[in-house]
N, C-alpha and C positions, 0 to 999 in steps of 0.2 A: 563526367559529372563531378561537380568538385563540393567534397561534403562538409559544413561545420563542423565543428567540434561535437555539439550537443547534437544534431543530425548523424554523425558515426557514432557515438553512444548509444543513441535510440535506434538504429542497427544491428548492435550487439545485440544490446539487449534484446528486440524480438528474436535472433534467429538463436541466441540461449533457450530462452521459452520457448519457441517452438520445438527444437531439439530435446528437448526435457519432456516435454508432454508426452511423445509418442510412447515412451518406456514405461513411463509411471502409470500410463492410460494401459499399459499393457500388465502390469502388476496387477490392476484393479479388474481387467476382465478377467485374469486369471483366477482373483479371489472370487469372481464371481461364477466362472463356473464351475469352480470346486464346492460351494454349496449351493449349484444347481444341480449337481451327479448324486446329492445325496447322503456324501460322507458327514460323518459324523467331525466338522471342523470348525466348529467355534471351541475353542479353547484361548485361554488368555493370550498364547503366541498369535495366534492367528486376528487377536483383537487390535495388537499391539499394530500388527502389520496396516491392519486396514484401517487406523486411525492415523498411522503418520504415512499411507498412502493419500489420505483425505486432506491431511495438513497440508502436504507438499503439493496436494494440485490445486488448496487454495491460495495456496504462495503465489506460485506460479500465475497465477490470474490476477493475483494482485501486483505483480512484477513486471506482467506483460503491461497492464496500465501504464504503471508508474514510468518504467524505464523503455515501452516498446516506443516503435513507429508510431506515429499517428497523422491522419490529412482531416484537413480545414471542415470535410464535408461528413466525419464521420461523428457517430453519434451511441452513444451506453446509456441502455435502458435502467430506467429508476431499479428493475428487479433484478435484472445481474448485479447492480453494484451492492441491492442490499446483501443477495446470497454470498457476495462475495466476505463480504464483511461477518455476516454471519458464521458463513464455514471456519473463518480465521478466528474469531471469537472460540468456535468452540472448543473445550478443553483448555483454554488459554489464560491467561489472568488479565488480559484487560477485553471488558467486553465495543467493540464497534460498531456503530451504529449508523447506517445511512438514512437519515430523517430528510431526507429532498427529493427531489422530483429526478427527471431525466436528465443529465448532462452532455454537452460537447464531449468528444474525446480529448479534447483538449485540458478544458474545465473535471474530467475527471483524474485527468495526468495530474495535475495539481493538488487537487484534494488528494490524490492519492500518497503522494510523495510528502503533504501537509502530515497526514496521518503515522507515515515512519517514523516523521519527528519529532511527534507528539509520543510514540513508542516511546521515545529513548528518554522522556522527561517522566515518567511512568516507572520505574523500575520497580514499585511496589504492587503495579496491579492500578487498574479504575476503568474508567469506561472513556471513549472519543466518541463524539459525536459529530456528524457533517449535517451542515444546516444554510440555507440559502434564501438569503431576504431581497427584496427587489433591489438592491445595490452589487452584493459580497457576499461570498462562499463564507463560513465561519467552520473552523472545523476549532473542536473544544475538546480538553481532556480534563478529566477531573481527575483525582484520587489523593491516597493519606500520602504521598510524600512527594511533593512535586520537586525533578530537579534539575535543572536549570544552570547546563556548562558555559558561561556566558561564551568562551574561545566556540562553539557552536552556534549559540543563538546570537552571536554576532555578525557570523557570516550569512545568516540569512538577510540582511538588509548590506549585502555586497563586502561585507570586510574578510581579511583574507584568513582561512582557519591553520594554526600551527599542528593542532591535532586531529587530522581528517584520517578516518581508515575506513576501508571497505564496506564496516559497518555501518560507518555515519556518510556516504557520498551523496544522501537526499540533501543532506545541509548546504552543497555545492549546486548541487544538480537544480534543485527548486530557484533559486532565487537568478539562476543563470535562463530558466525558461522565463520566468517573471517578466525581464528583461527581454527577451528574443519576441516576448508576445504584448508587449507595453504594458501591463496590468502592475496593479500593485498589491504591497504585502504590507501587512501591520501584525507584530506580537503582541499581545497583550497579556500579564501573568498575576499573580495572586497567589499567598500560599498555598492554597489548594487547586489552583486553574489555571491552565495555560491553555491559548486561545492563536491560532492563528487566521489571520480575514484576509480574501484575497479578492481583491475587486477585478473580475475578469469576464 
């Protein structure tokens, strides 16, 4: 089997998330049967624990999207992706919103990876929204300080970034699947919005 580039990426990354799940899943039955036994364990440690046990398995879900496997025939229900979005919202400063219907697993790879990006232009906190008109995916973020690395949002329409790290590899990763799947991307920004539409 001889694999692409974005094909052994999207390998890692599932058998990452898969690997991840089974521990953290096991954190979470453990907090669950310690107040099924009855002790007295709600205290602020044990809050701390089961909120950033909750963060990390909504990561994780939004991970396996973004960066897992995925085939032509498979398909993410409109309510997983809202929960998912929800769960990462909570506690967080920018609230996410899934306002659409059911997607491809393809069409959610995207939005999803649309969304990290829209992260990083947020550093103050606002809201993303995913929304879908009979054309294009529109995922939108609004909030008070939009900010806009152009060496970033330039590699999303294929130019090459001199400042990529670990944190920003959707910048690479998105516009490289854009391509692999012929669809197209348009930014669109405003002091206060930035907008990315992906016709797919």
């Amino acid at each position: 089997m001889t694999a692409t580039p974005n094909t052994l990426a999207a390998l890692i990354g599932s058998r990452i998330c898969h690997d991840l799940v089974s521990p953290i899943g096991a954190i979470n039955n453990g907090l669950e049967l310690l107040e099924l036994g009855g002790e007295n364990v709600v205290s602020p440690e044990m809050e701390l624990i089961r909120e950033s046990v909750d963060a990390a398995m909504a990561r994780i879900k939004l991970f396996r999207i973004a960066f897992g496997q995925s085939s032509p025939d498979q398909n993410v229900a409109q309510r997983d992706l809202q929960a998912i979005l929800s769960d990462i919202s909570r506690g967080g400063r920018i609230k996410m919103v899934w306002d659409a219907g059911n997607a491809s697993r393809m069409q959610a790879q995207l939005a999803m990876l649309a969304i990290m990006c829209l992260e990083v232009a947020l550093p103050r906190g606002g809201e993303i929204v995913v929304r879908q008109d009979a054309t294009a995916w529109k995922i939108s973020g609004t909030g008070p300080h939009i900010q806009i690395d152009s060496g970033l949002w330039d590699s999303l329409s294929g130019a090459t970034s001199s400042i990529l790290s670990p944190s920003k590899v959707q910048f690479v990763l998105l516009p490289a699947l854009i391509t692999e799947h012929d669809a197209l991307l348009r930014v669109k920004n405003t002091p206060d919005t930035v907008s990315i539409e992906i016709d797919a």
